[in-house]
N, C-alpha and C positions, 0 to 999 in steps of 0.2 A: 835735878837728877841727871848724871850722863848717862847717853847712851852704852849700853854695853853689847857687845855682838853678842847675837845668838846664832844656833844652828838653825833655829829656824827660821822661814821666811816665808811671807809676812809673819810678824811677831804679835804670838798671843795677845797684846796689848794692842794692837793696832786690828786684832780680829773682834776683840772685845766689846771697842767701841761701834763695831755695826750691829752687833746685835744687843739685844736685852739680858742674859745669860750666859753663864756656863753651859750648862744645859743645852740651850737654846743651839749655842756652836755646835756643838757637837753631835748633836743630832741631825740637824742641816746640814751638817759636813759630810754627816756619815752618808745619809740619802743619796747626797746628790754624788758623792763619791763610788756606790752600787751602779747608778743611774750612769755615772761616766764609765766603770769597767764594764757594763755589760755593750754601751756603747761601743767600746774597743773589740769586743769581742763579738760583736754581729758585724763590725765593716766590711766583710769579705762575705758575706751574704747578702748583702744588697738590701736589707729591712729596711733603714734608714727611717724609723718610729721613734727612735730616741732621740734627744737632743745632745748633739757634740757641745765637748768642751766649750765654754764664753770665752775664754784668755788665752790669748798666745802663749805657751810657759814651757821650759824647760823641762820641768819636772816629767818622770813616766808613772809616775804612782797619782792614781784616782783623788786619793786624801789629799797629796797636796794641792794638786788642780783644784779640787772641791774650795779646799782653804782659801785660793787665790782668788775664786769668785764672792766667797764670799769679803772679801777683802775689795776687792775693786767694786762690788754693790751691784752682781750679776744675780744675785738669789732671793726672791722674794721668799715670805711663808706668811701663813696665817695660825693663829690658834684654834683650834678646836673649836674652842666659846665664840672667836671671833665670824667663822662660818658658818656655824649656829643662827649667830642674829644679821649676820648677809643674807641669808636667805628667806628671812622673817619678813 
């Protein structure tokens, strides 16, 4: 199969492979991408509670920075079930 350009980047297929799901992206993307605007949006108050950006990136939109972490292997999670029986 060749490669074909997309607009996006990293490429859904290359985000695919770090996680277990659909699902899975998307909702870690979406987190951690709140997690990064609200970031941007305390810097000038001095909080500094949240964790900035993991990757150097171009991008100013949250979602994609989100995406590029989890692309370069900057975002862990757990399931549910799975911190259920951590803690067991």
């Amino acid at each position: 199969m060749a490669d074909r350009p997309t607009m996006m980047d990293p490429p859904i297929e290359d985000l695919l492979d770090k996680v277990d799901s659909k699902f899975t992206l998307v909702t870690v993307s979406a987190k951690r991408a709140r997690q990064i605007n609200s970031y941007f949006n305390q810097l000038g108050e001095g909080l500094g509670a949240l964790v900035p950006p993991q990757v150097s990136s171009v991008s100013l939109k949250p979602l994609s920075i989100a995406m590029e972490e989890v692309a370069a292997a900057k975002i862990t999670w757990l399931r549910p079930d799975e911190v259920e029986e951590s803690v067991k």
